[in-house]
C-alpha positions in Angstrom: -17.7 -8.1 -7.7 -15.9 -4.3 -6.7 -15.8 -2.7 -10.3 -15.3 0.4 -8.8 -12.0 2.2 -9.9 -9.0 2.2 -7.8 -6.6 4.7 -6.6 -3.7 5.5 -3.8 -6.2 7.0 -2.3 -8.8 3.8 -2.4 -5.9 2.1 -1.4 -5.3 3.9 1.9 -8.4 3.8 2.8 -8.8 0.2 2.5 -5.6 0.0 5.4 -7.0 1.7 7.6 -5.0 4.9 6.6 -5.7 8.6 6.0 -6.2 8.6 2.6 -6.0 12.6 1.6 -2.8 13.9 -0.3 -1.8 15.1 3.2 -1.8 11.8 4.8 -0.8 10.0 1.7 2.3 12.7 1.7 2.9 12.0 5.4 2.9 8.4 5.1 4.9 8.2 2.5 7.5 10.8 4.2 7.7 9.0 7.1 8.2 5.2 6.3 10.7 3.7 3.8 11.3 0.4 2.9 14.2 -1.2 3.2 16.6 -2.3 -0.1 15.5 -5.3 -1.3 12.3 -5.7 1.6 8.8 -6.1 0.0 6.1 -4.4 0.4 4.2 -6.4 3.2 7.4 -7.6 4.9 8.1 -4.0 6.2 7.6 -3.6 9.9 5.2 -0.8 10.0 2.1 -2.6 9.0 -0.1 -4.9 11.3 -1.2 -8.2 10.3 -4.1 -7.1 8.3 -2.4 -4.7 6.3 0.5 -7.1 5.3 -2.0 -9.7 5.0 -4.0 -7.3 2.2 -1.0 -5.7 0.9 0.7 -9.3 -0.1 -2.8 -11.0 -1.3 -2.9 -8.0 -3.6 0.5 -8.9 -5.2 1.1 -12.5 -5.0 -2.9 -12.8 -6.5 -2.2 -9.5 -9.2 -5.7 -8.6 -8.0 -7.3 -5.2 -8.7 -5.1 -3.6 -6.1 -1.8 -4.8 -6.9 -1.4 -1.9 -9.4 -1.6 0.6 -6.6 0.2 -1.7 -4.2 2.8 -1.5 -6.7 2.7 1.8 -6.7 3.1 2.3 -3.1 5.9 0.1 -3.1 7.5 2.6 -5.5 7.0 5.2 -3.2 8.3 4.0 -0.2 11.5 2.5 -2.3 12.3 6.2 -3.0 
C-alpha cells in the first residue's frame, strides 16, 4: 500500500512528466483543456497517462485530489 504523501509534483512524476515548478509551470502554460472536456479525454496525453489520470478519478483514489487539481489548472 503507497502511504506516501502526494503532490502536483508526485503527480507529474508519476506521467512521465517534468515534475519541478518550471515544468509544472510550462505544462500547465502550454496545454488547456477544452470547455466541458475532462481531464483524460484531452488530446495531449498518451494512453497511459489518460489511462492513470481517469482510474484516479472515476476510482477517487489517492491521486484524484491532485488530478483534480490539475484539471483546475488546465481549465484556467
Amino acid at each position: 500500500m503507497d502511504t506516501s504523501r502526494h503532490s502536483l509534483s508526485a503527480l507529474f512524476d508519476q506521467l512521465g512528466l517534468p515534475s519541478d515548478r518550471a515544468g509544472i509551470d510550462s505544462f500547465v502554460t502550454g496545454h488547456k483543456l477544452a470547455v466541458g472536456q475532462s481531464l483524460a479525454d484531452a488530446p495531449f496525453w498518451n494512453r497511459a497517462q489518460a489511462t492513470f489520470l481517469r482510474d484516479a478519478l472515476l476510482e477517487d483514489s489517492d491521486w484524484a485530489e491532485e488530478a483534480d487539481e490539475l484539471a483546475v489548472l488546465l481549465s484556467r
